[in-house]
C-alpha positions in Angstrom: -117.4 172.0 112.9 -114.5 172.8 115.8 -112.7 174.8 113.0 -113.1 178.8 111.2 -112.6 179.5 108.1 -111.7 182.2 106.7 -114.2 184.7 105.7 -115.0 186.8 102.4 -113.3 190.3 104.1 -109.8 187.6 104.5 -109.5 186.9 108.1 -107.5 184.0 109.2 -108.8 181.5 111.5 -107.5 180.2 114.7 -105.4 176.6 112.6 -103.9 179.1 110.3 -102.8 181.3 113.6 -102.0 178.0 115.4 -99.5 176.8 112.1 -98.1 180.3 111.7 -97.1 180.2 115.4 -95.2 176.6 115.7 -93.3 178.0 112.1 -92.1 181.4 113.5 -90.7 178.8 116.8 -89.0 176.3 115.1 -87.2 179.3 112.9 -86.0 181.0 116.1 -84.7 178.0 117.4 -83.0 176.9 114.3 -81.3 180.3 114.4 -80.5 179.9 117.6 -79.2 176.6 117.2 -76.4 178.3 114.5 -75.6 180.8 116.7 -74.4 178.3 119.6 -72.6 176.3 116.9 -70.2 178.8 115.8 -69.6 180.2 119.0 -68.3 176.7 120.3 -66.7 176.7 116.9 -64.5 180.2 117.5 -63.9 178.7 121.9 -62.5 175.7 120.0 -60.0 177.9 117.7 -59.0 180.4 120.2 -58.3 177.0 122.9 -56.4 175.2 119.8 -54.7 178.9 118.5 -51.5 178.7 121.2 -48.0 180.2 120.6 -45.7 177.6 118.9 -43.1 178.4 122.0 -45.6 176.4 124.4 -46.0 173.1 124.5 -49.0 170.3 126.3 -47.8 171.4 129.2 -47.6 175.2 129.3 -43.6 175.4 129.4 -41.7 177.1 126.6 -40.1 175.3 124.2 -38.2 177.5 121.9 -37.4 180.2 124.1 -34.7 182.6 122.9 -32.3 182.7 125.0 -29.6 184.1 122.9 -29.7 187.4 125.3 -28.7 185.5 128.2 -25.9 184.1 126.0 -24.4 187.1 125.0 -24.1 188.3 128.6 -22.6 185.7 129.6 -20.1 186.1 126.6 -19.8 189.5 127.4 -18.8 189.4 131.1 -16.3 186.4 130.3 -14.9 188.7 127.9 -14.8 191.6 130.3 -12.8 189.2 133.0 -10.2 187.7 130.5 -9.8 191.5 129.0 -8.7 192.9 132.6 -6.7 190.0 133.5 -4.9 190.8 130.1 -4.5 194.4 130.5 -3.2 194.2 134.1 -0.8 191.8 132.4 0.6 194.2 130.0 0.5 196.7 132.3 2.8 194.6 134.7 4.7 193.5 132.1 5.5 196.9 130.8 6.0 198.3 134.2 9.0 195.5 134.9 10.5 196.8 131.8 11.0 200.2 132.9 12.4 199.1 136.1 14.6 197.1 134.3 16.3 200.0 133.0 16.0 202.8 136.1 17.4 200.3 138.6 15.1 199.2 141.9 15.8 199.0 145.4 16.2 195.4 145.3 19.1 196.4 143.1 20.5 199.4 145.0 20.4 197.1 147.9 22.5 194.4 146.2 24.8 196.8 145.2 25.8 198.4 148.4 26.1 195.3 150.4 28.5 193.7 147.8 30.5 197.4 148.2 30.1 196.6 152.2 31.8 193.1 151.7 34.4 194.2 149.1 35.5 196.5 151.9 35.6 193.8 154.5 37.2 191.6 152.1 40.4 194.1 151.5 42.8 195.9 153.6 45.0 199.4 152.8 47.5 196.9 151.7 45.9 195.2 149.2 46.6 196.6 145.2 44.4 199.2 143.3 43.1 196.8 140.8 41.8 194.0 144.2 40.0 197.6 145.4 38.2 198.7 142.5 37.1 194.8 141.9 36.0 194.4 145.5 34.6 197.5 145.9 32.7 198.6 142.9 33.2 195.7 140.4 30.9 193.4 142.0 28.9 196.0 142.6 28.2 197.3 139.9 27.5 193.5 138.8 24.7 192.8 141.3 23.1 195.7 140.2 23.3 193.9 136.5 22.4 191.0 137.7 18.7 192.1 139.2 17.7 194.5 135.9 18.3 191.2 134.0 16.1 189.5 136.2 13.4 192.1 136.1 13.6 192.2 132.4 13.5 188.8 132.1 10.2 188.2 134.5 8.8 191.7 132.1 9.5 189.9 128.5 8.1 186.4 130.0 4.8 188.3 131.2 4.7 190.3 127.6 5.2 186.8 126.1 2.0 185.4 127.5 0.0 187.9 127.5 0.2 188.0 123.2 0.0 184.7 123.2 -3.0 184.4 125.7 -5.6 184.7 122.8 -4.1 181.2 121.0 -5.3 179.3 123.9 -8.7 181.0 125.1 -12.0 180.9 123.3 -11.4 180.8 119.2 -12.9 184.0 117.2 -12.1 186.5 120.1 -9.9 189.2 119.2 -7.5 191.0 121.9 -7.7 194.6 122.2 -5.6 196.8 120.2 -4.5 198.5 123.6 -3.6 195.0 125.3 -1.4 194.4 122.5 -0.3 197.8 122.1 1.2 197.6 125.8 2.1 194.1 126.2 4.3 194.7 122.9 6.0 197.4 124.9 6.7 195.3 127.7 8.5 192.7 125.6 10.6 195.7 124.1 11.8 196.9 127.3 12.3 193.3 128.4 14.6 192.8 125.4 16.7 195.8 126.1 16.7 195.9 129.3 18.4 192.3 129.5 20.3 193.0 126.5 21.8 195.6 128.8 22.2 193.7 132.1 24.1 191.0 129.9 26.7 193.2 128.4 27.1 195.4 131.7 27.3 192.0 133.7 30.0 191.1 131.6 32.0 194.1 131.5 31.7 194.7 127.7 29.4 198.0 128.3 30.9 200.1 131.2 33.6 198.0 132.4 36.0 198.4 135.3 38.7 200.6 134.7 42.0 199.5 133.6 45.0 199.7 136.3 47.5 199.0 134.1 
């Protein structure tokens, strides 16, 4: 009575609309439904998806700092490598003067000529003259290259052997040693020299006799 039915020529009536309606609905929102569902689903992996370096918190916890290291390796090496060099350098620059005299020396020298001539008269004999006057001299002026060459092999000394007692694994540079060995060499000779000239065996006083 309240409803159609559907004729001979196939027209729906108004409860087949009505059913056909509430289906094509509950599809969309099924659909819909899905949609939302996997989107919260991909939030939830990119929120959950951090780096392995942050932690809870936000702060890094493996972070490389092996660059920082090295820096700081390298300017610690830099420092003890100029302290090193200026070492040889010294050392090797003692030895020289070891062997070419100094003014330190010169100045030894002429002030124990100055007091050998105070010391003597024109009385006194040829062999108290030459002693006075240019064999103490020439003794002082012995006396400070071996001290020069001794300060020039000590500083050679440590330098090699600086290495032993700073950080293990670190070589020296060829030049450090190349120079600091050079310093101990001069050293050597140049006390080697002082001794025997000190004690007359290498350019001793003349005879008188």
């Amino acid at each position: 009575m309240g409803t159609k039915t559907v004729d001979e020529t196939g027209v729906k009536t108004d409860e087949h609309k009505t059913d056909e309606a509430a289906e094509a609905a509950g599809t969309a929102g099924s659909t819909e439904a899905a949609e939302a569902t996997e989107a919260a689903g991909t939030a939830d992996e990119a929120g959950t998806g951090t780096p392995d370096t942050l932690d809870g918190t936000g702060t890094p916890e493996d972070v490389d700092v092996t660059g920082k290291t090295d820096g700081a390796d390298g300017a610690e090496a830099g420092s003890t490598g100029v302290g090193q060099g200026a070492g040889a350098f010294v050392s090797a620059g003692l030895g020289i003067v070891s062997l070419t005299g100094s003014w330190v020396g010169t100045v030894a020298s002429a002030r124990e000529s100055l007091m050998g001539q105070l010391q003597t008269s024109s009385s006194s004999n040829v062999g108290t003259l030459i002693e006075k006057g240019y064999g103490n001299a020439w003794q002082a002026t012995a006396m400070w290259g071996g001290v020069f060459a001794l300060v020039a092999l000590i500083v050679g000394v440590v330098v090699l052997a600086r290495p032993a007692f700073g950080a293990p694994g670190r070589p020296q540079a060829p030049w450090i040693k190349s120079v600091a060995w050079a310093g101990v060499a001069l050293g050597v000779i140049g006390l080697l020299l002082a001794v025997l000239k000190y004690t007359d065996v290498l350019l001793g006083l003349p005879s008188t006799g």
